[in-house]
C-alpha positions in Angstrom: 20.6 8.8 8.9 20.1 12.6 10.2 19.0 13.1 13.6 16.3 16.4 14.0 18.6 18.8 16.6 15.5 18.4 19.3 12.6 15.9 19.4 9.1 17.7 17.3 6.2 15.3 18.3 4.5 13.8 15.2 0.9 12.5 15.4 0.2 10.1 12.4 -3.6 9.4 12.2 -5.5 6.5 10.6 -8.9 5.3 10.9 -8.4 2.5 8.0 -5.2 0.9 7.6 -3.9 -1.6 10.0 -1.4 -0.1 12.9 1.5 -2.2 11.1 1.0 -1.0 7.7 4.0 -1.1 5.4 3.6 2.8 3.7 2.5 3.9 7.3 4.5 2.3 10.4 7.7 0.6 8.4 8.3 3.5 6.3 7.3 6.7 7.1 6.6 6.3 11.3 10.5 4.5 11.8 12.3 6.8 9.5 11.4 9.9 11.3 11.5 7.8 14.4 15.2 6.8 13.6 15.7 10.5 12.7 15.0 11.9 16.1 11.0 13.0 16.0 8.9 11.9 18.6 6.8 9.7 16.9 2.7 8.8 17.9 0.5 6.9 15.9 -3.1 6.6 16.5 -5.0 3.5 14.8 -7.1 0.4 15.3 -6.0 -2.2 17.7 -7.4 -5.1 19.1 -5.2 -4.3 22.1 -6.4 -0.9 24.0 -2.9 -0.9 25.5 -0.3 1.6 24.4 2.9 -0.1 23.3 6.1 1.3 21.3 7.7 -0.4 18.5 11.0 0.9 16.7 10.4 4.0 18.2 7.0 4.5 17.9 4.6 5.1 19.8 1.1 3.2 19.3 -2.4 4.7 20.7 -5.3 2.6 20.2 -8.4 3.0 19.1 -11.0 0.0 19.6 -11.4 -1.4 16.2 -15.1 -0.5 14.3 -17.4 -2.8 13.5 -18.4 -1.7 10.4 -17.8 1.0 7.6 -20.9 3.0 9.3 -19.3 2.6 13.1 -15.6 3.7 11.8 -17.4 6.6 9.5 -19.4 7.6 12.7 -17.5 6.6 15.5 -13.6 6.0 15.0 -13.2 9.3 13.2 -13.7 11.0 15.9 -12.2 8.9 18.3 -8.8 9.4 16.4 -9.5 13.0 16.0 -9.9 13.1 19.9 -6.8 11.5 20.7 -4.6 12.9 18.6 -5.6 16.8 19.8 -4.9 15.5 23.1 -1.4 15.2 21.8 -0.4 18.1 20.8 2.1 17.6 18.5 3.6 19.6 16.3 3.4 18.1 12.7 -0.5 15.8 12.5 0.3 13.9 9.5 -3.5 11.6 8.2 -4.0 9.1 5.9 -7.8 8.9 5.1 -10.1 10.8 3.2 -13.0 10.4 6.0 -10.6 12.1 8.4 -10.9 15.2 6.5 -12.9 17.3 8.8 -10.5 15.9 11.5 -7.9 17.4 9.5 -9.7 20.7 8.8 -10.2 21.2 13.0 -6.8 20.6 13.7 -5.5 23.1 11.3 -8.3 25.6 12.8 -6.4 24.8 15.6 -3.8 26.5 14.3 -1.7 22.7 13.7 0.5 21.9 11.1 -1.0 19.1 9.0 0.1 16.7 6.2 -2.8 15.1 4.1 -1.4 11.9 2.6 -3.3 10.6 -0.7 -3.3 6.9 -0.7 -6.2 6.9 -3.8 -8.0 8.9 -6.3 -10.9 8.9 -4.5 -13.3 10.8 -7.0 -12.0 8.1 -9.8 -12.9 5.5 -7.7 -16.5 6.8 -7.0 -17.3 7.2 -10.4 -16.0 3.7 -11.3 -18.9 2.2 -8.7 -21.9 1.3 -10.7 -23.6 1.5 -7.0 -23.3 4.9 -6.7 -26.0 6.7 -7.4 -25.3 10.1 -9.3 -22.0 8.9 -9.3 -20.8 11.4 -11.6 -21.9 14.2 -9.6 -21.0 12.8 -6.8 -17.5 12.4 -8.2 -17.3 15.9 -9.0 -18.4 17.1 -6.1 -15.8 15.4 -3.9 -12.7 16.4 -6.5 -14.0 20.3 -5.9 -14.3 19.3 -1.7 -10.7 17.6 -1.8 -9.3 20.7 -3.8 -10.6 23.3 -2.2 -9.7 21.7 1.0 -6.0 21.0 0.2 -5.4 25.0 -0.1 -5.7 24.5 3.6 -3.1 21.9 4.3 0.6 22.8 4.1 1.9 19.4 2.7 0.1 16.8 0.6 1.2 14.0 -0.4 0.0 12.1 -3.4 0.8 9.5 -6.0 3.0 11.7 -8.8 -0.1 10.5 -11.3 -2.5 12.3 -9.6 0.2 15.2 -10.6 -2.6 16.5 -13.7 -5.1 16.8 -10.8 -3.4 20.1 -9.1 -2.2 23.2 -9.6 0.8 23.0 -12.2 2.2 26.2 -9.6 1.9 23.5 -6.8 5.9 22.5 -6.3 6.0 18.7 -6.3 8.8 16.2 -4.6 8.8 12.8 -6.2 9.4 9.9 -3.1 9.0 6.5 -4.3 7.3 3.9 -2.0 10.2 1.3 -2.9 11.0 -2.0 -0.6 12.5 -1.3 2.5 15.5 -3.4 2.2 15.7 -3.7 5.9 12.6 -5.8 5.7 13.9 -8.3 3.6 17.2 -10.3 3.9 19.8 -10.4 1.7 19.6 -14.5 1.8 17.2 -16.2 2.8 17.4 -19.8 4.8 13.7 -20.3 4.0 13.5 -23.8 2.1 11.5 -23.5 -1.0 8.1 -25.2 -1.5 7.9 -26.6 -5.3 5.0 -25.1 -7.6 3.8 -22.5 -5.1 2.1 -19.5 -5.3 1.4 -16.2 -3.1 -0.4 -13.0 -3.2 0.2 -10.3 -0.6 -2.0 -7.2 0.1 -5.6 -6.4 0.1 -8.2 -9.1 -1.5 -10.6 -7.4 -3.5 -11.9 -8.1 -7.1 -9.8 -5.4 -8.5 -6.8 -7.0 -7.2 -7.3 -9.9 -9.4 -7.7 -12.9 -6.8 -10.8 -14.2 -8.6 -9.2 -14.5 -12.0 -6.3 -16.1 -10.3 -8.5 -18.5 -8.9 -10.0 -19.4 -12.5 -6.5 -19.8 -13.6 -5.9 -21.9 -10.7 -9.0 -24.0 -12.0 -7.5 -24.5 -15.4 -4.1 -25.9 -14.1 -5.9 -27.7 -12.2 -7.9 -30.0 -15.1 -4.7 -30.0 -16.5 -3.7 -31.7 -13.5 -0.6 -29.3 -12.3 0.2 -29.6 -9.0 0.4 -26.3 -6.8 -0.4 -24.4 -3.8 -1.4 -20.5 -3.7 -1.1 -18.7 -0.9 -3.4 -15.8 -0.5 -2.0 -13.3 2.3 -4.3 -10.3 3.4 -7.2 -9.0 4.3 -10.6 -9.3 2.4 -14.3 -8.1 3.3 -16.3 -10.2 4.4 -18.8 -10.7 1.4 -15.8 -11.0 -0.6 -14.1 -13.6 1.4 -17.3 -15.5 1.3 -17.6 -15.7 -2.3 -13.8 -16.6 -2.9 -14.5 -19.6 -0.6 -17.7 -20.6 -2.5 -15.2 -20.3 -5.9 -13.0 -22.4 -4.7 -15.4 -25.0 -3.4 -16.8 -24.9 -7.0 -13.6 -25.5 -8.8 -12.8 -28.2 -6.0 -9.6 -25.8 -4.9 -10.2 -25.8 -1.6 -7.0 -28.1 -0.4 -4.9 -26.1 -3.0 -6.0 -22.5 -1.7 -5.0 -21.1 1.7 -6.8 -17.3 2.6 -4.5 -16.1 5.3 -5.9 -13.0 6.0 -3.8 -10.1 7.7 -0.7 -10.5 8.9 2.2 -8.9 10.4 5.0 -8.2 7.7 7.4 -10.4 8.9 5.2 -13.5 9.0 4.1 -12.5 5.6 7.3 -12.3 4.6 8.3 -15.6 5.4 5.4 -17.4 3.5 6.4 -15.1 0.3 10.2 -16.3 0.9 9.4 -20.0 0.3 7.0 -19.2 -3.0 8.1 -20.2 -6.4 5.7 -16.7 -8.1 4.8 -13.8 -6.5 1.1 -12.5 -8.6 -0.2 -9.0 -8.9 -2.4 -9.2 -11.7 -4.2 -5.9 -10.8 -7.7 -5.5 -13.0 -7.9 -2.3 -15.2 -8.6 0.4 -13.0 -7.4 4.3 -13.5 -6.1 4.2 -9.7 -3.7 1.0 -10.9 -2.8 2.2 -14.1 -0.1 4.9 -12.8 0.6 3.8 -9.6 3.6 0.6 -8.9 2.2 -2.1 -6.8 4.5 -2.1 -3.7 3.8 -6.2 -3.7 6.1 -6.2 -6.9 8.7 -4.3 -5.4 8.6 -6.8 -1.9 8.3 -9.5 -4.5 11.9 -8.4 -6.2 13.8 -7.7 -2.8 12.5 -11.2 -2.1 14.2 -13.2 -4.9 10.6 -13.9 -6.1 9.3 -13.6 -9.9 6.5 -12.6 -10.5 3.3 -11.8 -13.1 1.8 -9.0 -13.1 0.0 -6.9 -15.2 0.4 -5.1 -18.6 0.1 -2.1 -17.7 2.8 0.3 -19.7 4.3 1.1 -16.6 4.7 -2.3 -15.3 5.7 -3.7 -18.7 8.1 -1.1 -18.6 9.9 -2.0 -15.3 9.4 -5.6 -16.2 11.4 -5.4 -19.2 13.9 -3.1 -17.6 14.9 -5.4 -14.6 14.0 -8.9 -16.6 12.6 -9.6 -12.6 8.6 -10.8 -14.1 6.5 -11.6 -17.1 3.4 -9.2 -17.7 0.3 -10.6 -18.8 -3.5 -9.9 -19.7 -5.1 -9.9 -16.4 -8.5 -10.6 -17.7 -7.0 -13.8 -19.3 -7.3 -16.3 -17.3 -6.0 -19.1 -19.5 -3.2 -17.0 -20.2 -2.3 -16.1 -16.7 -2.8 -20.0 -16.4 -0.2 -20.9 -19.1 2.1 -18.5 -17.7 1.7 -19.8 -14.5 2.5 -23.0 -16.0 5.7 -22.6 -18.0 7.2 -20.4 -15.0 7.1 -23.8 -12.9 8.2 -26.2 -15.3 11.3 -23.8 -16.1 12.4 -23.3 -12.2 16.0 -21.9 -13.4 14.4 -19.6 -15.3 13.0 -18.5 -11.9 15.9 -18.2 -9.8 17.5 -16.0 -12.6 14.8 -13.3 -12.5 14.5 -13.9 -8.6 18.2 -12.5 -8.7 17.3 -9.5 -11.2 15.2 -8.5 -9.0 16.8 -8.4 -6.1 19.7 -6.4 -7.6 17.3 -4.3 -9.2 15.7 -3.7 -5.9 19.7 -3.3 -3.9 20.6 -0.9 -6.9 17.1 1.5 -7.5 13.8 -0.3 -6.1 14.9 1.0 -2.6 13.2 3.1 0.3 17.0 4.1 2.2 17.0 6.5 -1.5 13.7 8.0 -1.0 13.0 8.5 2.6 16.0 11.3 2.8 13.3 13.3 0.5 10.2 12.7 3.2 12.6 13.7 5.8 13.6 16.9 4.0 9.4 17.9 3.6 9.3 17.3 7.1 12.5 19.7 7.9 11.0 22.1 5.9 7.7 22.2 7.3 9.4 22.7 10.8 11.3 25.2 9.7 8.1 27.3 8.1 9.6 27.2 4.6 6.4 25.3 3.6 3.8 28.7 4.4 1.0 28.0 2.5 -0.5 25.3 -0.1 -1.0 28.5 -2.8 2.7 29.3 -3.0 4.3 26.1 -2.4 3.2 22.4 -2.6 4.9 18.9 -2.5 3.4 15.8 -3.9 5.2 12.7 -3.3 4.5 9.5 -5.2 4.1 6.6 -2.4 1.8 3.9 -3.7 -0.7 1.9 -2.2 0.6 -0.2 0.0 -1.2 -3.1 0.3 
């Protein structure tokens, strides 16, 4: 690991993810911490108490109560403590901070606009919306138009059609940080369980998994699924009254969020690791970072067929890729996975050496640095005549 000559003072904004995000804090806020920036990242907290972890420093906002209060209030909480920084590089993760964003750079700030989604996909996708496809439109021409102002974007390479093909582009993977994980683990295996790890929502598949769950379950296989993360409220609500229904409510623990390590350790003990993402443009493109913390974890897993998942899938022998629409057939994977356990191991293994030899953030975050250096440095003048998009998946 380079070490930056002096200390620049980054500001790393976020008025949605949680302060220990994978992408955010374990990544990107302790590599440019270990490599000598002065690191400050502003987020929710249910402690309004400043603390510093691996180099980092926290500043808390007090955590919103709803999607209107964060809209309406956090945003401009963050924005007001991170001017009161003044650092050199403000580096922000949500769309909503946007006109945070624009200020600073008025401000005459370096800022970094970091693409978790493709936002204008996603709107059109919501039968809610009303004139969604306007709507959609409408923000892809706002987020456009207000990139030219920004420096340094980052986005998933698959958003790469959606710019400029003059925009320069640097590929950086959001692979496992192998620091996270142990190379073996003393965590004793529990037999025929399950986990899923990231956010619960109906796109991430967790109410098909519970019908499968309901069909090994008249089929009388024994099992226990673990679901780790964090779910809205309405959702959670309806996942509980689903597994009421199908009478899975000893079999099915909702954990909610957790800090990585503790996550970690209930993923370590799993027989499958599931990421049967639902057809959605945003998934299609993009690796879920659960199947690469799956692999560095010795853990098989399902997922699904996608072309780019099948693709790795077959390439590391580390998972099996299924219809995740099908139920029944996510069930009869589910099913032949447990009752072939050295089957199991052997792709746990693959994985893991797939993860040790590519799958791995210590070979990407070199890359992150370098965009950083060369923002510092003023070769990175303007969004027009030179443009980086790096590919770091959603997180969670």
């Amino acid at each position: 690991m380079r070490k930056v000559r002096s200390k620049p003072k980054v500001c790393i904004m976020t008025s949605v993810h949680q302060p220990y995000d994978i992408r955010i804090f374990y990544k990107q806020a302790r590599s440019l911490a270990a490599a000598g920036y002065d690191v400050n990242l502003i987020a929710q907290k249910q402690e309004n108490t400043e603390e510093e972890v691996d180099g980092v420093r926290f500043i808390p906002v007090p955590k919103s109560k709803n999607r209107v209060e964060r809209i309406s209030k956090t945003v401009w909480q963050v924005f007001s403590k991170a001017v009161k920084q003044k650092a050199d590089i403000y580096h922000f993760h949500d769309p909503e901070l946007l006109p945070a964003g624009i200020m600073l750079k008025l401000l005459g700030k370096k800022v970094i606009y970091d693409i978790h989604e493709n936002v204008a996909e996603q709107i059109q996708n919501k039968q809610w919306v009303p004139c969604r496809r306007l709507i959609s439109r409408m923000y892809r021409l706002l987020e456009l138009t207000v990139c030219r102002l920004f420096p340094l974007v980052l986005a998933e390479a698959s958003y790469d059609k959606l710019y400029p093909a003059s925009w320069k582009k640097t590929v950086v993977q959001n692979f496992a940080e192998l620091a996270l994980f142990p190379e073996r683990s003393s965590v004793a295996k529990q037999a025929n369980s399950l986990v899923y790890i990231g956010g619960v929502t109906r796109l991430r598949g967790i109410s098909v998994v519970l019908e499968a769950l309901h069909l090994l379950k008249q089929q009388r296989i024994d099992f226990h699924f673990d679901c780790i993360g964090p779910a809205a409220g309405e959702y959670r609500n309806e996942l509980e009254r689903q597994c009421a229904d199908y009478g899975l409510t000893k079999q099915v623990t909702f954990h909610g969020h957790m800090k990585a390590a503790e996550a970690y350790r209930i993923v370590q003990k799993s027989s499958i690791g599931l990421a049967v993402l639902q057809p959605d443009p945003n998934y299609f493109e993009s690796f879920p970072t659960k199947m690469f913390e799956y692999m560095a974890l010795r853990i098989p897993f399902i997922t699904s067929n996608f072309p780019l998942y099948v693709k790795t899938v077959e390439a590391t022998g580390s998972g099996v890729a299924v219809d995740p629409q099908n139920p029944a057939m996510l069930a009869q994977t589910i099913r032949y996975m447990l009752e072939h356990p050295m089957e199991l191991k052997e792709m746990g293994e693959k994985g893991r050496a797939a993860v040790e030899a590519t799958y791995n953030w210590s070979r990407e975050e070199s890359k992150l640095l370098q965009l950083y250096d060369d923002l510092l440095a003023g070769s990175v003048k303007s969004v027009n005549k030179v443009n980086k998009i790096k590919n770091l998946e959603e997180s969670r």
